[in-house]
Structures are given as structure tokens and as C-alpha cells.
C-alpha positions, 0 to 999 in steps of 0.5 A: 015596537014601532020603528021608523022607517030609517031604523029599518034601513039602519037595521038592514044594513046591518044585516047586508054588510056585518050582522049575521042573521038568516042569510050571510052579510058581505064581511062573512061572505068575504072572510078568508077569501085570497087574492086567487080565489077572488080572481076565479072565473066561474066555469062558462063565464061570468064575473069573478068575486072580485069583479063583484066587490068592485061593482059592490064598491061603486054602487055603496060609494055612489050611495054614500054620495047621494045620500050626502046630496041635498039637492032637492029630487022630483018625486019619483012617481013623477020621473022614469026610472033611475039607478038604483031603478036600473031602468032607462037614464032620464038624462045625461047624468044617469048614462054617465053612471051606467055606462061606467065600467063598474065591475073593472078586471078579472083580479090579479091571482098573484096579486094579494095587496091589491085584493086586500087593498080591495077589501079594505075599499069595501070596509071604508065605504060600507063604515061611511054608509053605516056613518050616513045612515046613522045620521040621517033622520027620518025627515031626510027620507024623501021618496027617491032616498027611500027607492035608493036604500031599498034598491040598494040594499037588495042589490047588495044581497042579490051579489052577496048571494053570488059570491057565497055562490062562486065560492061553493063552485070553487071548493073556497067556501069553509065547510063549516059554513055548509 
């Protein structure tokens, strides 16, 4: 078989938002969670699932705006790192980004709309990032679209990881799952 790389990234998404493989996607980690467990603080702190999933939201929605920006990048072994690099902002428009509060409140316990409200936000965005993807093609990957996929992709999985975790801690997470 010989893919290309954007069926890779395709593919990968796939597997991040709603493809069962080895590991669980975002949609599967989510399934079944309720407005107070979402709200949940982990014992000795930390972000609760729904801080995650606001952070989630904005990182896939920047990435759904990058990919649309057809301004000309530098080649990235010719810059310092950016988001999705997570290293230091080369100028103003990356400590705008990073400075956001991306994770936002705890969730409200009693406030189920705005949780499925939530969920909702993270189905739309993650469709328009597979809507993206599915039109791009291979001559749009330059070097800094193929960085920012990569990144984010694993960004994904990394907090994906978490919440599945999170779960496990507050007795929410299904037992037919274990």
C-alpha cells in the first residue's frame, strides 16, 4: 500500500475523534459522561474533563483555521518553535494564543445543557476538522501544516488518555470497558 501522507493524517483522525482501534477515540471517551462527572476535580487537583474538552475545543478549532489560512509559512527548520511546538512564541500573535485561557471553568455539576452544549461544540468542530482534511491534498502539506497535524494529533490522544483516566479515578468509566 502506498498512502499518502494526508491519507495518513485522514486516517489518524479518524482514529483520535470517532474510529475504535487499539487505543479509545475522543467520542468513545466521552460517551455516557454527565454534567457532574465532567465537572469532577481530580483528587489533589488538577483539570476536571470538561476543562479538557474546552481545551481540546480550542486547540482542534484553531487547527481548523490554520488549515483554511493560505498565507504563505516560513519553513519551520528556518523559525523557533510555535504552537503546536508548544515552545516559545516567535511574535505577538503566538503569545496571544498561548496566553488564552484554553481550559476556562471547573463545569458546572448541575448544569447539563451547557455540558451538552459542550459536547456538541467538540462534535461540530471535530466534523469541520475531518471536512478540512478531507479537502486538502497533498500539495497543501507544506512543512508547518504537516508539524501542526502531527502535534495536534498527538495532543489530542495525549488528553484523550487523560479523561479516560479521570474516569477510572471517579468510578464513571463503564466496567465493560475495562
Amino acid at each position: 500500500m502506498n498512502m499518502k501522507q494526508i491519507d495518513i493524517f485522514r486516517m489518524q483522525f479518524d482514529f483520535v475523534w470517532d474510529t475504535e482501534t487499539w487505543f479509545l477515540p475522543l467520542e468513545s471517551a466521552l460517551a455516557g459522561l454527565n454534567s457532574t462527572d465532567a465537572s469532577w476535580q481530580p483528587p489533589g487537583g488538577g483539570n476536571t474533563i470538561w476543562q479538557t474538552v474546552n481545551h481540546l475545543n480550542y486547540y482542534n478549532a484553531l487547527l481548523v483555521r490554520q488549515l483554511h489560512d493560505t498565507t504563505p509559512g516560513t519553513e519551520a527548520s528556518e523559525r523557533k518553535p510555535t504552537y503546536g511546538d508548544i515552545g516559545e512564541p516567535p511574535d505577538s500573535k503566538w503569545e496571544a494564543v498561548l496566553a488564552e485561557d484554553t481550559f476556562g471553568g471547573p463545569g458546572d455539576p448541575a448544569d447539563s445543557d451547557k455540558w451538552a452544549a459542550t459536547v456538541a461544540e467538540t462534535r461540530l468542530i471535530c466534523e469541520d476538522l475531518r471536512q478540512s482534511l478531507a479537502q486538502m491534498n497533498e500539495s497543501q502539506l507544506d512543512e508547518e501544516r504537516v508539524g501542526r497535524l502531527a502535534r495536534q494529533m498527538l495532543h489530542n490522544v495525549y488528553h484523550i488518555g487523560q479523561i479516560v483516566f479521570i474516569r477510572k479515578q471517579q468510578g464513571s468509566w463503564p466496567k465493560e470497558r475495562e
